[in-house]
Steps between C-alpha positions, in 0.01 A plus 500: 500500500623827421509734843531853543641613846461808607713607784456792679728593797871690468722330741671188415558387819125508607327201613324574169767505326555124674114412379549608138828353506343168599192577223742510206665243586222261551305567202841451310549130649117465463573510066324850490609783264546783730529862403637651847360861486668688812385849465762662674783331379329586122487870628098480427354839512160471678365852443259506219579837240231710387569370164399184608213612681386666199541201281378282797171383240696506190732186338832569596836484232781248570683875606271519826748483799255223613501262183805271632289412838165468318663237286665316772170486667274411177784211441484364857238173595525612859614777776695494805481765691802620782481777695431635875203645609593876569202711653272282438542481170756417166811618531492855251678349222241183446225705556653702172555198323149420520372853436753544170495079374153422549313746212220463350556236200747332741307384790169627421313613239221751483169417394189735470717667754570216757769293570553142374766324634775372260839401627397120432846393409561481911362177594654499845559760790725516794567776744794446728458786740652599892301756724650672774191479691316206636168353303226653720664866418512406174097389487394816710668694203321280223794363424524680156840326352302166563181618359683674216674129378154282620235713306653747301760313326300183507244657290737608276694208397363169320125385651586225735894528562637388799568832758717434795600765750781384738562783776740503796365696744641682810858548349566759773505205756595255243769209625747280320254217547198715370745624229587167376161343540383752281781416239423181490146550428560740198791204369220230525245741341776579222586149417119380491406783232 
């Protein structure tokens, strides 16, 4: 299967840096085709123009700053997602990749002015995710990051596919055990995709 990964944190010697170390390498062993997308490392520029927003409706040129990601996406059979939940919510620069990737024509196309879902090349879904917090903060907030991957991106993607959302919560009074327990549940998850 051919996997996008999106990674989305800027230290390298993060525990998620660890996780989508451990990703990467697991889908590799598994036989997949992965296409290791760390935003930072690719300099990814989150903020979307005016030109963009603009052209937001209209088909964009192969000369849109975008067009490289958009393919990568539209030639991917399913998503990984790695990244930490920061306020509550996506870490700025995935939060731009989804505002300046997923256009109209791309993951949804408009029809007598609503939505339709399209990005049904993704057959499969994974978030790999750590919170700071612990689970019942995260609920009494709505829990948007979990929400966003569960219903938003659910919808979006391929009828059916298979969403998973694998969270580590509490980092703040995370341990070595927790740490590695976690681990091995995102390996496990890795090499059954």
């Amino acid at each position: 299967m051919k996997v996008l990964v999106l990674y989305a944190h800027p230290m390298e010697t993060s525990f998620n840096a660890g996780l989508h170390r451990t990703i990467v390498e697991r889908l590799t062993a598994a036989g997949h085709e992965v296409d290791d997308c760390d935003l930072y490392a690719e300099d990814f520029d989150p903020r979307l123009t005016r030109g963009e927003r603009l052209d937001y409706h209209n088909q964009r040129s192969s000369a849109d700053p975008a067009a490289p990601y958009v393919e990568r996406l539209l030639r991917a059979e399913a998503l990984v997602l790695s990244y930490p939940v920061w306020n509550y919510g996506f870490p700025a620069i995935l939060k731009g990749f989804f505002d300046r990737v997923f256009l109209p024509g791309v993951s949804f196309k408009l029809v007598d002015g609503k939505a339709q879902p399209s990005l049904h090349n993704i057959r499969k879904l994974t978030a790999v995710t750590t919170y700071g917090g612990d689970r019942f903060r995260a609920m009494l907030m709505g829990d948007p990051p979990r929400r966003l991957v569960k219903r938003m991106l659910r919808a979006t993607i391929k009828p059916g596919a298979s969403v998973s959302y694998l969270a580590h919560y509490s980092m703040n009074l995370s341990t070595d055990e927790t740490r590695a327990a976690f681990m091995a549940e995102v390996a496990a998850g890795m090499d059954e995709f």
